[in-house]
C-alpha positions in Angstrom: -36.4 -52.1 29.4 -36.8 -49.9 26.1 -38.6 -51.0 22.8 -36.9 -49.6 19.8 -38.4 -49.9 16.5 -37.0 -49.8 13.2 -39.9 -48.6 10.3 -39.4 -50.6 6.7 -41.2 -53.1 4.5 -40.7 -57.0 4.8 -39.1 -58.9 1.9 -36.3 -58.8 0.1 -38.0 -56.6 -2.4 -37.7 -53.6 -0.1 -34.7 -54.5 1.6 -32.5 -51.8 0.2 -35.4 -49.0 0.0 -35.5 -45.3 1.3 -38.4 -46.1 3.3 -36.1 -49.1 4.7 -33.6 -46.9 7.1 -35.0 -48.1 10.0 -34.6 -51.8 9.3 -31.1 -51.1 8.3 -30.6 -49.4 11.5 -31.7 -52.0 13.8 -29.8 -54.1 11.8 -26.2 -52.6 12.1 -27.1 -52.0 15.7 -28.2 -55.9 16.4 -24.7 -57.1 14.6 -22.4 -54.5 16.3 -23.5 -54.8 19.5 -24.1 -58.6 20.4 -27.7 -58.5 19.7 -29.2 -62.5 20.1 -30.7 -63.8 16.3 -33.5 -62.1 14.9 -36.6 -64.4 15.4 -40.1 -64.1 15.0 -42.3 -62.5 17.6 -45.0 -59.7 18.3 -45.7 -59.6 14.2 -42.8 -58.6 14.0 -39.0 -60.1 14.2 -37.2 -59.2 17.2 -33.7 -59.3 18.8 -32.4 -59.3 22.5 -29.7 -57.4 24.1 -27.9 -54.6 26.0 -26.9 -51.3 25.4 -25.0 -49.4 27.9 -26.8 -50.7 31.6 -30.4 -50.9 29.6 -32.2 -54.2 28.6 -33.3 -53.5 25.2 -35.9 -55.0 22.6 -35.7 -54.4 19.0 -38.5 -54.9 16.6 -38.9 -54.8 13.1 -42.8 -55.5 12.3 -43.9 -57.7 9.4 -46.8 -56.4 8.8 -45.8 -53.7 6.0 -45.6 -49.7 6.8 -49.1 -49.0 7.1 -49.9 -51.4 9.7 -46.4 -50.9 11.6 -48.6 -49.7 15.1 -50.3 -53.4 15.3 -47.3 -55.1 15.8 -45.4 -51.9 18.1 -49.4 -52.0 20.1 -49.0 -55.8 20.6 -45.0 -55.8 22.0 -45.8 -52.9 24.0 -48.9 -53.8 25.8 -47.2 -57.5 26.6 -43.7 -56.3 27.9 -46.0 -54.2 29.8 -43.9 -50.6 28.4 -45.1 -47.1 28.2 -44.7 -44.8 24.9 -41.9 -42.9 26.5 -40.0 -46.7 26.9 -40.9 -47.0 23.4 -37.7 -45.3 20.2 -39.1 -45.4 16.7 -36.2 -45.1 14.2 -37.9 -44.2 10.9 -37.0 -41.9 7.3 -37.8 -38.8 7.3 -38.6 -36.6 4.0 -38.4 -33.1 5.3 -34.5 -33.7 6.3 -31.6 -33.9 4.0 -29.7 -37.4 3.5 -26.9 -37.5 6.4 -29.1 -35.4 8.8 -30.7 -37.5 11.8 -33.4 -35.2 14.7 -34.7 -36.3 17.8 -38.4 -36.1 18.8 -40.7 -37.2 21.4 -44.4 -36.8 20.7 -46.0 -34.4 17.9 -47.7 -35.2 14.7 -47.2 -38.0 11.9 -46.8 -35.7 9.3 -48.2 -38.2 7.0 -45.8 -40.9 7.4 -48.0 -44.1 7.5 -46.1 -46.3 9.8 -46.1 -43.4 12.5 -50.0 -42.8 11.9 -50.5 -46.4 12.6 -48.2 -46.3 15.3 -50.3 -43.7 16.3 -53.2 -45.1 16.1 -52.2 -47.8 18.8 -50.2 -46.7 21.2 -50.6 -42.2 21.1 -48.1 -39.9 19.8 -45.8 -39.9 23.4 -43.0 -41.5 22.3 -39.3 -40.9 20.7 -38.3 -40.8 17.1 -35.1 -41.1 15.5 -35.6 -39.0 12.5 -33.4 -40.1 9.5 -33.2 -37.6 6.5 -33.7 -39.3 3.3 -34.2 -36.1 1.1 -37.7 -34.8 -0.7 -37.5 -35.8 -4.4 -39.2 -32.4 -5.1 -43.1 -32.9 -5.6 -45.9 -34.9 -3.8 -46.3 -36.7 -6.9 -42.9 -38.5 -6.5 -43.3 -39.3 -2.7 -44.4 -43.0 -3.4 -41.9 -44.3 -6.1 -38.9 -42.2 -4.1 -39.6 -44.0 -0.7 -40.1 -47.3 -2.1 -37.0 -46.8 -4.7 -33.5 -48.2 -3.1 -30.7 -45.8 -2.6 -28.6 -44.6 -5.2 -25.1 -45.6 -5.8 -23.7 -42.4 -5.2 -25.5 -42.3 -1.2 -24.0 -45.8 -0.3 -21.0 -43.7 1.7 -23.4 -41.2 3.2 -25.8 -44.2 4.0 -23.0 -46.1 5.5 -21.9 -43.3 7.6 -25.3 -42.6 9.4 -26.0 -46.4 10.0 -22.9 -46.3 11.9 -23.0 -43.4 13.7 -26.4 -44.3 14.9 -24.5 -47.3 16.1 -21.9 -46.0 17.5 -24.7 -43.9 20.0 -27.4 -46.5 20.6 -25.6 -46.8 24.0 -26.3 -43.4 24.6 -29.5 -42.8 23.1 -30.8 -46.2 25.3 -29.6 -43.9 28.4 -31.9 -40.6 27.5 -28.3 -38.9 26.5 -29.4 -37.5 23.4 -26.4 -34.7 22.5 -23.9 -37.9 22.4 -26.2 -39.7 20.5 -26.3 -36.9 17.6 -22.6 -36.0 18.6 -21.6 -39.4 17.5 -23.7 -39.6 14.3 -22.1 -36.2 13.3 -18.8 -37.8 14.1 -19.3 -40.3 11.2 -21.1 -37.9 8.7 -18.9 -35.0 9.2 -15.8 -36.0 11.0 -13.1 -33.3 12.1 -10.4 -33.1 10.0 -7.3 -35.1 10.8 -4.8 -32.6 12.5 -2.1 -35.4 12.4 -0.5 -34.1 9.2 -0.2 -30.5 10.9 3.5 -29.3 12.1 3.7 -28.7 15.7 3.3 -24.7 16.3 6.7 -23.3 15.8 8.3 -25.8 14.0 9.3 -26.2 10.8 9.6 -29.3 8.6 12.3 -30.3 5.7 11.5 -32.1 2.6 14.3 -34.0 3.0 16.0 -36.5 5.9 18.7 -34.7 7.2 18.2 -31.3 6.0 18.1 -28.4 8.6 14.5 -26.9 9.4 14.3 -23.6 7.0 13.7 -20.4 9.4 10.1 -19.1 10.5 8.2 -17.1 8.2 8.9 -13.8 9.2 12.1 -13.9 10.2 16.0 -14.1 9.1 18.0 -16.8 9.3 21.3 -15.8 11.6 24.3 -15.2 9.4 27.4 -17.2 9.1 30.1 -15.1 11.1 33.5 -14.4 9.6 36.4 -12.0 10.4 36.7 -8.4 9.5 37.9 -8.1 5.7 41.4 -5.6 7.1 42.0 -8.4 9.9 45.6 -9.2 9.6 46.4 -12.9 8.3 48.4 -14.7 11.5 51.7 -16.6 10.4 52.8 -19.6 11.1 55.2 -19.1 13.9 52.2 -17.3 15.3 49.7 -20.3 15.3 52.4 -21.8 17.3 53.4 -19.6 19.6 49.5 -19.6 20.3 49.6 -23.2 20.1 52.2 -23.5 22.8 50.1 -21.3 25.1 47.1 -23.5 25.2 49.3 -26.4 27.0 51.5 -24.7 29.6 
């Protein structure tokens, strides 16, 4: 069985904040994969279900940020788990918006729900890191994190939620390249090759129009007799005529 957490505030107030990712992420994961209703348990609300072969657990804690490690402590310790059972999806400051890191263990680096978390079950376990962006200066860290998204991330935003979705599978089964592989497959897809020409062939603007020749090379001529040929008659034609059905 495997934990996974999602870091954000309780209340409508906060729903749609930067320091809200993780909710949103448990979220997206809970509705596209079969997750049972959210309800309230461990401080916390949880929902029930199964990605890939794994049982999974997912908690959001009521409790506020800076007191996120009470409620992940108390689900923990009663579904008798480790830290290494134990995913923390939270944002992350030092990446840029669209980028998402793995990590297992290592410091807070003074984000207050991990120091809690922290504080109550150790550092050994895994974090999704999801890049919100620095707004430039310490000052700003408070009023950035707690301020919603700006219309012009919704796409980007969208994107990642999704591709974290689409890899939950793997990331519940310790595969962590097609976890990332598929968040990069929503953030920066490849470009659709559909619209290319097959290699060698050319295409006409028009229905019914011939394909014009390869760059590079002539198109055959037309082939018509010498200009001194002589001009048959018409007794010819049918003495040639004649030959064709003896």
């Amino acid at each position: 069985m495997l934990l996974i957490v999602g870091l954000g505030n309780p209340g409508a107030k906060y729903a749609g904040n930067r320091h809200n990712i993780g909710f949103l992420a448990l979220d997206r994961i809970a509705s596209d994969h079969g997750f049972s209703p959210w309800r309230s348990r461990f401080q916390g609300e949880t929902a029930e279900g199964r990605l890939g072969n794994e049982r999974v657990i997912l908690l959001k804690p009521s409790t506020f940020m800076n007191l996120s490690g009470q409620s992940v402590g108390e689900a923990m310790r009663y579904l008798n788990l480790e830290p290494a059972d134990v995913i923390v999806l939270h944002d992350e400051l030092d990446l840029p918006p669209g980028k998402v890191r793995l990590k297992t263990g290592g410091g807070h680096a003074g984000h207050n729900g991990l120091r809690s978390i922290h504080q109550h079950i150790g550092e050994d376990y895994r974090r999704i890191r999801i890049g919100i962006g620095h707004p430039g200066h310490k000052d700003r860290v408070a009023g950035y994190v707690l301020a919603d998204f700006a219309k012009a991330e919704a796409d980007l935003v969208e994107d990642v939620l999704r591709g974290i979705s689409d890899g939950a599978a793997a990331l519940a089964q310790g595969e962590d390249a097609r976890f990332l592989n598929a968040v990069s497959a929503r953030v920066a897809p490849a470009r659709n090759s559909g619209s290319q020409r097959p290699e060698g062939q050319a295409q006409s603007s028009r229905s019914g129009e011939k394909p014009a020749p390869e760059a590079g090379k002539a198109a055959t001529p037309p082939v018509f007799p010498p200009a001194d040929a002589p001009v048959p008659s018409a007794m010819d034609k049918l003495r040639a005529l004649a030959e064709r059905f003896k």
